[in-house]
C-alpha positions, 0 to 999 in steps of 0.5 A: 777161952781156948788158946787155939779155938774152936772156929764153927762154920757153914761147910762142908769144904769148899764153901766160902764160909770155910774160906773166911773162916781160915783167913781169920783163923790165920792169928793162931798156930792149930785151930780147931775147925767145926763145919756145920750143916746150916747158918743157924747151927754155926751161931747155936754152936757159939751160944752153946760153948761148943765153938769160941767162934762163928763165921757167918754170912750177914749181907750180899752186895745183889741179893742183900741181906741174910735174915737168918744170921739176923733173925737168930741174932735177935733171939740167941742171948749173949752173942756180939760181933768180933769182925766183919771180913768182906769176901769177893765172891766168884761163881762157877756152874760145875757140872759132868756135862760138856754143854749148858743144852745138857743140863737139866736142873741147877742146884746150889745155896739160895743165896747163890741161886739169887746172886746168879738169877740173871745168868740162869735166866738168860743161859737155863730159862727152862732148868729148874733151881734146886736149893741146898745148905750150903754150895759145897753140898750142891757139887755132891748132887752134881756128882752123883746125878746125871744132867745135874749142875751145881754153883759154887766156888772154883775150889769146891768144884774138886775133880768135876769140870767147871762148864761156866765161870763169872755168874755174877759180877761185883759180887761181895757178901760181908761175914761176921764172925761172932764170939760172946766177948763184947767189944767197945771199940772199931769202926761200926757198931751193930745194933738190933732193937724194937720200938714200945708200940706200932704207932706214928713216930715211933721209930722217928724218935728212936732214929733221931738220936743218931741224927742229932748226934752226927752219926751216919748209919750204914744199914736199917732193915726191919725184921718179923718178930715172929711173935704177932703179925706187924711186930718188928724189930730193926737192925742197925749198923752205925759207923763209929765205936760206942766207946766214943761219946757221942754214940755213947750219948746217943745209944743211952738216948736210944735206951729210952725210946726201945721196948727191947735194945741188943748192942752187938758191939763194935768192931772193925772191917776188913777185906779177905785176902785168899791165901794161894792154899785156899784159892784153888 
């Protein structure tokens, strides 16, 4: 592992994946920064060794969770979680024109676009939507389209002006940041697993181990396999270290029950603090 690491992330700059991807590159004195064009090419990078970390957006507080970061947790082998970082999430509609009557069509990440519906409808009910990679690459149709508008955050608005700002409030997303060291330590750990067969009580009994045990879990979501039509598999976020003995007791019991189990380790979570370079 590099002294100062390779930190992959969703760019280009301005995106608040870039924004997390700072803070928790902070510890070291000149990391080495990847910007990447999609999620799913920030967590091949760690798979690959081409990056030491990922930091990738995992659930939203109005839109929920991002099934691509899950799904190609799932898939890709060897990979765990270092940290969860929570980021306030502030959304601004940038564009050249001077009224919202102006704008003729919106562009931004779908995740903005989701976390911003209610606005959109109630101030653009006519104006289409126009997804992106990333909201840093929605202000570069802005600059280049007359009548085009972009969400995204204040700092990636640049020289543009910001015509809009509170598109949506209370709006948090949690970020991983993945790595290929497993941790047994922290305050949640995250598991994926899926169960031998479709039937009655199958995921009862899987489930029920944690229950025995005291063990409250913070998340469940089920996900396609994509390998047959009602084939799932089911990420889990339980609140605890797999190095205490319970959960231990609990995920070697859990063992049992699952066709496929992938421990992602445990780790601690944590508000991100915008440094004032960053803030702008």
């Amino acid at each position: 592992m590099f002294a100062d690491p390779r930190i992959a992330y969703l760019g280009p700059t301005g995106t608040n994946s870039e924004t997390v991807a700072h803070r928790f590159g902070e510890r070291w004195d000149r990391p080495q920064w990847l910007p990447t064009s999609t999620i799913a090419q920030v967590l091949h990078s760690v798979a690959q060794g081409e990056a030491d970390y990922g930091v990738v957006p995992v659930e939203n507080s109005l839109e929920g969770s991002v099934t691509t970061t899950l799904d190609l947790l799932w898939r890709l082998p060897d990979l765990y979680i270092q940290q969860g970082l929570i980021l306030p999430i502030a959304h601004v509609l940038i564009s050249h024109c001077t009224e919202l009557k102006q704008v003729q069509r919106v562009y931004s990440h779908p995740q903005a676009l989701g976390q911003c519906q209610y606005w959109l409808e109630e101030h653009l009910p006519h104006v289409p939507w126009l997804p992106t990679r990333s909201t840093s690459e929605a202000v570069q149709y802005v600059q280049q389209e007359a009548g085009a508008a972009a969400i995204a955050s204040p700092r990636a608005a640049g020289d543009v002006p910001i015509l809009a700002v509170d598109l949506a409030a209370d709006n948090l997303t949690r970020f991983w940041v993945i790595g290929t060291n497993a941790h047994r330590q922290g305050s949640h750990t995250t598991l994926a697993f899926s169960v031998p067969e479709n039937a009655p009580g199958a995921l009862v009994r899987a489930l029920a181990h944690f229950a025995q045990a005291g063990i409250n879990l913070s998340r469940i979501e089920s996900r396609p396999t994509r390998r047959s039509l009602g084939e799932y598999f089911f990420s889990v976020d339980l609140e605890g270290a797999q190095c205490q003995p319970r959960i231990a007791q609990a995920l070697a019991a859990l063992a049992q029950e699952t066709s496929c189990l992938r421990n992602y380790g445990s780790y601690t979570i944590a508000p991100v603090e915008i440094p004032a370079a960053l803030a702008e």
